[in-house]
C-alpha positions in Angstrom: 9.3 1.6 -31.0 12.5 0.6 -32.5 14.9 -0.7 -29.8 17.5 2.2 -30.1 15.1 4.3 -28.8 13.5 2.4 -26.2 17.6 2.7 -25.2 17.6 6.4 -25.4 19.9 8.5 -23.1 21.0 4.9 -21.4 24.8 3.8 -21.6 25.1 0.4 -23.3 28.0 -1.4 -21.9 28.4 -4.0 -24.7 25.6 -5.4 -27.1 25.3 -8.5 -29.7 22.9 -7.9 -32.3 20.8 -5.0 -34.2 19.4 -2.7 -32.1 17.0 -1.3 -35.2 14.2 -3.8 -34.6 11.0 -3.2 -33.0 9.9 -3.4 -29.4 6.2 -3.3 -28.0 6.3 -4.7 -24.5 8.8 -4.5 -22.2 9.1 -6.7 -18.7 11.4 -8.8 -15.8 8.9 -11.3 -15.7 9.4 -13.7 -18.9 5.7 -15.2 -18.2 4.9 -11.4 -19.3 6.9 -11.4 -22.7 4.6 -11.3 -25.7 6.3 -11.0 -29.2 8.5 -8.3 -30.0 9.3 -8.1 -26.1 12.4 -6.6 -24.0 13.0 -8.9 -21.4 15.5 -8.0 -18.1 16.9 -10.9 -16.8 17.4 -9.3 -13.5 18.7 -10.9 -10.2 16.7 -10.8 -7.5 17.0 -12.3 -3.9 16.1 -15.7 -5.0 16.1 -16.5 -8.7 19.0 -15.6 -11.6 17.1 -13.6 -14.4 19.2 -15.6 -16.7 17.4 -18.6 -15.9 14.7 -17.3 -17.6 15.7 -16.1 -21.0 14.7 -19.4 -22.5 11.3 -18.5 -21.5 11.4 -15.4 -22.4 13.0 -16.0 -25.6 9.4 -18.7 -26.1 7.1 -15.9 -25.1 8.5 -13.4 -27.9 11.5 -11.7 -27.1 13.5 -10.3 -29.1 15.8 -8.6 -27.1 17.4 -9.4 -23.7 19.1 -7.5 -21.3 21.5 -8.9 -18.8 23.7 -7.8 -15.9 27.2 -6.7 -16.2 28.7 -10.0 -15.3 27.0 -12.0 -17.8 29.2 -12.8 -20.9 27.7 -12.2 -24.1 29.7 -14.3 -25.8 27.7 -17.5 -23.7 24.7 -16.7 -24.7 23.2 -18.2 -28.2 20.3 -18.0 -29.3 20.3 -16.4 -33.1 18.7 -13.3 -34.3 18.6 -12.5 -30.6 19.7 -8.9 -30.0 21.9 -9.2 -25.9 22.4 -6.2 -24.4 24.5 -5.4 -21.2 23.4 -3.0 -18.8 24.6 -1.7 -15.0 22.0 -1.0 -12.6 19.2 -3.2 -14.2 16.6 -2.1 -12.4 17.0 1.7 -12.6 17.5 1.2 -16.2 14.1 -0.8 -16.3 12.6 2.0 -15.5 14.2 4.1 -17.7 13.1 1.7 -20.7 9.9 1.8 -19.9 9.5 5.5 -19.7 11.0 5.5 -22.9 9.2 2.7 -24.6 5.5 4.7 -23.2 6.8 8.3 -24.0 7.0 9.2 -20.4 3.1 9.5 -19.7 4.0 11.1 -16.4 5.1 14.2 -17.9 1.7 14.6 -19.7 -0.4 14.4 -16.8 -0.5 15.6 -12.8 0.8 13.2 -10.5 0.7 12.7 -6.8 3.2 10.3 -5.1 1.9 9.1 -1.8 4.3 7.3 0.8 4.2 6.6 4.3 3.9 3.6 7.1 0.7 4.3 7.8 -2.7 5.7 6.3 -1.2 5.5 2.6 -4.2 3.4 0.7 -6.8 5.1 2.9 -5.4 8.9 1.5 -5.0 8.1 -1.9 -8.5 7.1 -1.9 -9.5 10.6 -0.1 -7.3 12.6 -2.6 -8.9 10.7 -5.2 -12.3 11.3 -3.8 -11.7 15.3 -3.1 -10.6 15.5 -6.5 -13.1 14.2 -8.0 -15.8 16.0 -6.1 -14.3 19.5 -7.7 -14.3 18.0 -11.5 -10.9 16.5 -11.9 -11.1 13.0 -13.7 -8.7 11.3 -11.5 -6.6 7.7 -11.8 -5.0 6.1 -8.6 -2.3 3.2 -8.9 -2.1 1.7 -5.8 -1.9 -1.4 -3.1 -5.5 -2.3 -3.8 -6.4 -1.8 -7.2 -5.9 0.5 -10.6 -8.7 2.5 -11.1 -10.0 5.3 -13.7 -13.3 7.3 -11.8 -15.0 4.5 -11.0 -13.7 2.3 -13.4 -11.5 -0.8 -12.0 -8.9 -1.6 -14.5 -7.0 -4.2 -12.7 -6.5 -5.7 -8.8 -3.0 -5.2 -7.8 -1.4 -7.2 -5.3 1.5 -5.0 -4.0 1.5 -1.7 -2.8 3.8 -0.7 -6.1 3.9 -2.3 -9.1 7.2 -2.7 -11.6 8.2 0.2 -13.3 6.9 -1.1 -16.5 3.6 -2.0 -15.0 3.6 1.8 -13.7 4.4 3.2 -17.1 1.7 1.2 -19.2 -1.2 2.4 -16.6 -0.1 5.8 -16.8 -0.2 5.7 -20.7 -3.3 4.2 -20.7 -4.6 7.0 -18.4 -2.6 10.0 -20.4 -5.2 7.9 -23.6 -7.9 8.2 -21.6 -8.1 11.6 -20.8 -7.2 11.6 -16.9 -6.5 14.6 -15.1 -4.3 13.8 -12.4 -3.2 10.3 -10.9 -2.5 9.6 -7.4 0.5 6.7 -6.9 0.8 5.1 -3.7 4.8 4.4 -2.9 6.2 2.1 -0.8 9.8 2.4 0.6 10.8 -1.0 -1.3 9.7 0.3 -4.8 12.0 3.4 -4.1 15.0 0.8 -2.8 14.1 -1.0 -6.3 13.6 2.4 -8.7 10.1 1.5 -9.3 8.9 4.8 -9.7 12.3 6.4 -11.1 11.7 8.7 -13.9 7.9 9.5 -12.8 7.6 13.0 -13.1 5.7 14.0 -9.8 3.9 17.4 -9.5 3.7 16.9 -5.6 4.1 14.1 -2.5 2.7 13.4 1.0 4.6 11.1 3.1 1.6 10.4 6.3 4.4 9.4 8.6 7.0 6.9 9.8 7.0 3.9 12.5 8.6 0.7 13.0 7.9 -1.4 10.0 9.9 -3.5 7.8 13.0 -4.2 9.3 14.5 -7.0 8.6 17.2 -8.5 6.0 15.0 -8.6 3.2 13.7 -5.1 3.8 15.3 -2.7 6.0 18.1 -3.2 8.1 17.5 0.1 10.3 14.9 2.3 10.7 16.9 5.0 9.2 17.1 3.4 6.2 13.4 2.6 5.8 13.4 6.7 6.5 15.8 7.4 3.7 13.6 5.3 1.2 10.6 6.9 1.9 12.4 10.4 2.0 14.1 9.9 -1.6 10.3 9.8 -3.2 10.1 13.4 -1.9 13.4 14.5 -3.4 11.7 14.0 -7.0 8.9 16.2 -6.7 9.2 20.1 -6.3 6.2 20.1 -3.7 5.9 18.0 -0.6 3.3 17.7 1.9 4.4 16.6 5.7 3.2 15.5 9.1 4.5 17.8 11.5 3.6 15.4 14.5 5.6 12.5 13.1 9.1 12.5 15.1 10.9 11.3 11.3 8.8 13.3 9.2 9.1 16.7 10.9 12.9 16.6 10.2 11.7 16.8 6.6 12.1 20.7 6.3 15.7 21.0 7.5 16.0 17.8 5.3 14.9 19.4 2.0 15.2 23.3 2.2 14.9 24.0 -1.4 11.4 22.1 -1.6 8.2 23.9 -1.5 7.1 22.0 2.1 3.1 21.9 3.3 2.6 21.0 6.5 0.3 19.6 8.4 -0.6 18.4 12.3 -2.4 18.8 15.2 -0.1 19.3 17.5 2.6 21.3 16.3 1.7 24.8 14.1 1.2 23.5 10.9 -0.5 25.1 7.5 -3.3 22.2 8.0 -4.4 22.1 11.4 -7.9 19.9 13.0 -8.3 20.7 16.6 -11.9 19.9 18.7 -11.6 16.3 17.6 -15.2 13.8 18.2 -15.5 10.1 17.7 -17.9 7.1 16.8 -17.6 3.9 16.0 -18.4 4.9 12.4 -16.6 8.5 11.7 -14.6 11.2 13.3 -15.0 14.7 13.3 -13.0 17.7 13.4 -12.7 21.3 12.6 -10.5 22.4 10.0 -8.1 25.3 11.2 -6.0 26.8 8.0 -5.7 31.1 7.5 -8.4 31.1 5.7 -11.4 28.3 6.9 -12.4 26.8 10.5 -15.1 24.8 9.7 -16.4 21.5 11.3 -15.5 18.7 8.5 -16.6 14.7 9.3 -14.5 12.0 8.1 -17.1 8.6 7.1 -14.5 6.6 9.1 -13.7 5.8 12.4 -10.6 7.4 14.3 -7.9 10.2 15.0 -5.6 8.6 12.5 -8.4 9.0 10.4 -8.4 13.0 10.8 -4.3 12.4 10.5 -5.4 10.9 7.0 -7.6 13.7 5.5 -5.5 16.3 6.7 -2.7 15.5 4.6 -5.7 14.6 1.8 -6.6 18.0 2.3 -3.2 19.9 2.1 -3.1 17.9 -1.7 -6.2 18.8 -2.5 -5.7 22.5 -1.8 -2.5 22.7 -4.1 -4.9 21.1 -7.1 -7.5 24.7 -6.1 -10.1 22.1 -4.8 -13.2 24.2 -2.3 -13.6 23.8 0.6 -17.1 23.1 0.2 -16.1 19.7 -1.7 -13.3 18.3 0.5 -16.5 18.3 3.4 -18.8 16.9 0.5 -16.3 14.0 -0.3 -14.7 12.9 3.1 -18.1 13.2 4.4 -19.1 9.8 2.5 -15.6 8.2 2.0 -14.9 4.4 2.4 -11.8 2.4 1.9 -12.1 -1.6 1.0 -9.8 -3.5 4.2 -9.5 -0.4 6.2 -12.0 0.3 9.1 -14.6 -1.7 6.7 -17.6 -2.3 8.6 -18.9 -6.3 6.9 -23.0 -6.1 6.8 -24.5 -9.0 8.1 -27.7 -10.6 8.6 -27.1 -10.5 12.7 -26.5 -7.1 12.7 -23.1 -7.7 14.6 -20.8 -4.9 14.2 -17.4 -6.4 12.4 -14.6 -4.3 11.6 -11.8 -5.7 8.8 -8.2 -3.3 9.1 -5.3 -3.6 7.7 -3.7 -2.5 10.9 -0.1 -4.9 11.5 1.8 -2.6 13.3 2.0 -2.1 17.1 1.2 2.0 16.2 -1.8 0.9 14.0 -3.2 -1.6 16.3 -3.2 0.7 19.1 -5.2 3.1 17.5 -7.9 0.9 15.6 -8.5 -0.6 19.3 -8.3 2.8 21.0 -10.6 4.3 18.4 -13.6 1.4 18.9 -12.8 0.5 22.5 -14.7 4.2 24.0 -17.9 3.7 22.0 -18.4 0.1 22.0 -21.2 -0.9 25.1 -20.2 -4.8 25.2 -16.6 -6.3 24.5 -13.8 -5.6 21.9 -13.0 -9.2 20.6 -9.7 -8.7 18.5 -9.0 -11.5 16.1 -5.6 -11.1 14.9 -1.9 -12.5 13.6 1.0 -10.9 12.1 2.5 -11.4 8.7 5.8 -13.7 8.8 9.4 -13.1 7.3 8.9 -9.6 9.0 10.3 -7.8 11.7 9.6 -9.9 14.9 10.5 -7.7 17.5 6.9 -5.9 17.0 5.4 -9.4 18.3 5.2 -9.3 21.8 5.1 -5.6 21.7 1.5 -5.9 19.7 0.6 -8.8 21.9 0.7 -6.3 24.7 -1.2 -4.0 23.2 -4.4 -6.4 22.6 -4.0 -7.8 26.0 -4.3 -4.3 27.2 -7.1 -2.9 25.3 -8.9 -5.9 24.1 -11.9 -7.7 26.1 -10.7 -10.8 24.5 -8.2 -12.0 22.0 -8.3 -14.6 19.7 -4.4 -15.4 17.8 -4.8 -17.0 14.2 -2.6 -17.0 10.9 -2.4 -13.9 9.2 0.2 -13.9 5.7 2.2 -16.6 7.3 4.7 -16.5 4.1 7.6 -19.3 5.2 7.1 -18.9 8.8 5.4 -21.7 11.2 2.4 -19.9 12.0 2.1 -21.1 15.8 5.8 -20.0 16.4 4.2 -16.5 15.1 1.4 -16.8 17.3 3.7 -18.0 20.3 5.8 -14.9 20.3 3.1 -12.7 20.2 1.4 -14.5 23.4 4.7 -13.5 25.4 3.4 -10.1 25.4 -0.2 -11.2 25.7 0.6 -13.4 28.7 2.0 -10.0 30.8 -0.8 -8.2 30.6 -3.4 -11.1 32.1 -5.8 -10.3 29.2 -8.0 -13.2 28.0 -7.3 -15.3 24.9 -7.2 -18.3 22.8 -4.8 -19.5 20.0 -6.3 -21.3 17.1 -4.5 -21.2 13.9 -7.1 -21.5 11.3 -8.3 -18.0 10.8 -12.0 -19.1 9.9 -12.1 -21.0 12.7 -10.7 -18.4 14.6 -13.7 -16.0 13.4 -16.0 -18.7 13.7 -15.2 -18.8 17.1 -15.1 -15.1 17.7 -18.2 -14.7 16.1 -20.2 -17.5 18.3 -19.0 -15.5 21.1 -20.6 -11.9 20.2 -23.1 -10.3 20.6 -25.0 -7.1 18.8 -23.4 -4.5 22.2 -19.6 -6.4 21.2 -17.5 -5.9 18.5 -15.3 -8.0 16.4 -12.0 -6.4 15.3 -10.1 -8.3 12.7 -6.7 -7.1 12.1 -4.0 -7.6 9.6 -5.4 -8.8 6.1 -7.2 -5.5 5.2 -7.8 -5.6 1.5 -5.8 -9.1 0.9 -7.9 -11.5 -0.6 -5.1 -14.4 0.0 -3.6 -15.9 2.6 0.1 -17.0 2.0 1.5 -19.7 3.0 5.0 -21.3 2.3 5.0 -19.6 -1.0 1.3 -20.3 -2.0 -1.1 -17.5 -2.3 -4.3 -19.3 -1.2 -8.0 -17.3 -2.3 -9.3 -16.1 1.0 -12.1 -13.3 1.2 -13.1 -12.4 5.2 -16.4 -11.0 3.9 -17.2 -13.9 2.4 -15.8 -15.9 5.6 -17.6 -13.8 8.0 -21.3 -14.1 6.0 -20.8 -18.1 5.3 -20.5 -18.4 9.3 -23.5 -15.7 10.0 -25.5 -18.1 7.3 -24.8 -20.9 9.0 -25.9 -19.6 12.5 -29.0 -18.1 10.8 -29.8 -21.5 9.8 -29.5 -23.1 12.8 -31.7 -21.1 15.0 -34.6 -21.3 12.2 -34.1 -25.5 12.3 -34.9 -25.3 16.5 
């Protein structure tokens, strides 16, 4: 596309060069240039885009856009077109919609947000969907798929704007129906998904989570991210028992709202709930069906989950009949993911790292387990501290015994992580052990089971790293959690 266009409908404050040459890629990230690239030399926290247009220039670009501040005049570098933009980010996005024809606009597409129980309701909606016929794409923390198709692993909950664009032009290529997005607050605070054209949104539901300097300063804020997702679609669907996302109607009184709840009057009700350690169960209660529906994983959030799955699905015409088929036999990689193993031990990897979401995967296996609930667990660094102690209460309480490890440590000291959470531990007189190394943390866990207990392992979810100071190191619990079992195995065939 020649670069004038890729620039359509954006205001150029000054350029140097032709703007008639051709463009075909388009990123922020000058390892990503190929030839014929757009590079953005954006500022982030940390590192001046400008820093990088030397690379980016090596990679293939042709043009470069910089901030406003950036003199032109500075920058040589010949038969390189320099543009200068405001708002880089925003106009990122816009680029890229440009550059890819807006895809969005020539499919459905669901925008899902929330603090909670986003992954796990993409991957219902996607499910539902697909039950009733639709070929369905979902973009989201875990992976990119197409059906049943993995296309890439992601490693955020949103990718860039450009990143969203080329997957949904792919999936406009390859024929998809509808595609479900999962949106987190900080791709709205960084335009990520500006200029997607949604058909509808759910937002599951707010509670304390990133707050702090780099993310939110106030939980208000954190709300008013999530919220501005639902100002670009004409439909929203809502949690009515969410004490933020019920303010939602007198919030947005021209939108088309769907609700749903269990204990407020909603359009998508469950009431007569039952539980096991490996699904819950409900009955559906909307004016037209009350009908028993199971949920294939554990736990009233769970029912929460397909709820607002099912409110979606209902907009897209889906049955009845094939919402129970597909949450009947739904499973989500990292949440509430039973590991098989050779000892039969019941192990449960979550991505629960709020006090909310801790809470309720320990309140959900705690009733049905006959022997102890061992929680092994850390919380991510450079976040919001406060929820430390407050957690560490809440494993003390309800845990048999607690084991503290590293989780995604980032640039924090990983024992002054697990310190502040043992304040709260310490209050409650529940059992524990610090030890740092997560394996040898399960290891240890695991040693201590037996086939009545079970291990609950919080935190990394679907992450197959560990991060610390800076460095994403490969780590896979499966993998972890078998190795150990292997070894045990072994041992008691050598006596």
């Amino acid at each position: 596309m020649i670069l004038k266009d890729v620039l359509k409908n954006i205001d150029i404050i000054e350029s140097k060069g032709s703007l008639d040459i051709d463009i075909t890629n388009i990123s922020s990230d000058s390892r990503l240039i190929k030839e014929n690239g757009l590079f953005f030399a954006i500022t982030g926290y940390v590192l001046k885009g400008t820093d990088f247009i030397e690379s980016a220039i090596k990679n293939g670009a042709t043009a470069v856009v910089v901030e406003p501040d950036v003199d032109l005049n500075s920058l040589e570098s010949s038969g390189i077109t320099f543009i200068k933009l405001d708002s880089l980010r925003r106009n990122l996005a816009k680029c890229s919609c440009n550059l890819y024809d807006n895809p969005s606009k020539k499919l459905k597409l669901i925008g899902v947000t929330g603090t909670k129980g986003k992954t796990t309701s993409t991957y219902m909606i996607k499910a539902i969907l697909e039950k009733h016929g639709y070929k369905v794409g979902l973009i989201g923390s875990i992976a990119t798929y197409i059906g049943d198709k993995q296309i890439k692993i992601n490693d955020r909950t949103t990718g860039e704007s450009y990143e969203i664009q080329k997957m949904l032009d792919l999936m406009v290529k390859e024929n998809v129906d509808i595609v479900v997005l999962e949106v987190s607050s900080q791709a709205m605070k960084l335009d990520r998904v500006y200029g997607c054209d949604f058909d509808i949104t759910l937002f599951t539901n707010l509670s304390e989570d990133h707050i702090s300097p780099k993310e939110h300063p106030t939980m208000e804020d954190y709300f008013q991210a999530k919220l501005s997702l639902l100002k670009m679609s004409p439909t929203c669907v809502i949690n009515l028992d969410n004490e933020y996302t019920r303010r939602i109607p007198k919030l947005l009184p021209d939108k088309n709202i769907i609700t749903f709840g269990v204990e407020n009057k909603a359009d998508v009700m469950a009431k007569d709930f039952k539980y096991t350690n490996s699904s819950v169960s409900f009955t559906l209660v909307t004016d037209e069906y009350e009908k028993e529906i199971e949920v294939s994983i554990p736990g009233k959030y769970m029912g929460y989950n397909a709820l607002g799955a099912i409110a979606v699905s209902k907009y897209f015409d889906v049955s009845y009949e094939n919402i129970k088929k597909a949450l009947s036999n739904i499973s989500v990689f990292g949440r509430s993911e039973m590991v098989p193993n050779k000892l039969g031990y019941k192990i449960m990897i979550d991505y629960a790292h709020t006090p909310a979401s801790l809470e309720s995967i320990l309140q959900t296996v705690k009733p049905y387990t006959k022997g102890r609930v061992i929680c092994t667990w850390g919380v991510g660094g450079d976040r919001d501290s406060k929820k430390r102690p407050i957690m560490g209460e809440i494993s003390g309480r309800l845990a048999d015994f607690t084991i503290l490890t590293c989780d995604q440590a980032r640039t924090e000291d990983p024992a002054k992580i697990a310190a502040e959470i043992e304040v709260g531990l310490k209050k409650t007189g529940g059992k524990y052990k610090i030890i740092i190394n997560r394996t040898e943390a399960i290891r240890y866990a695991i040693h201590m089971m037996n086939k009545d207990d079970i291990l609950v392992l919080p935190g990394l979810g679907n992450d197959l790293y560990i991060e610390y100071m800076g460095v994403k190191y490969p780590y896979n619990e499966r993998i972890v959690i078998n190795d150990i079992i292997d070894e045990m195995v072994k041992e008691k065939q050598a006596k």
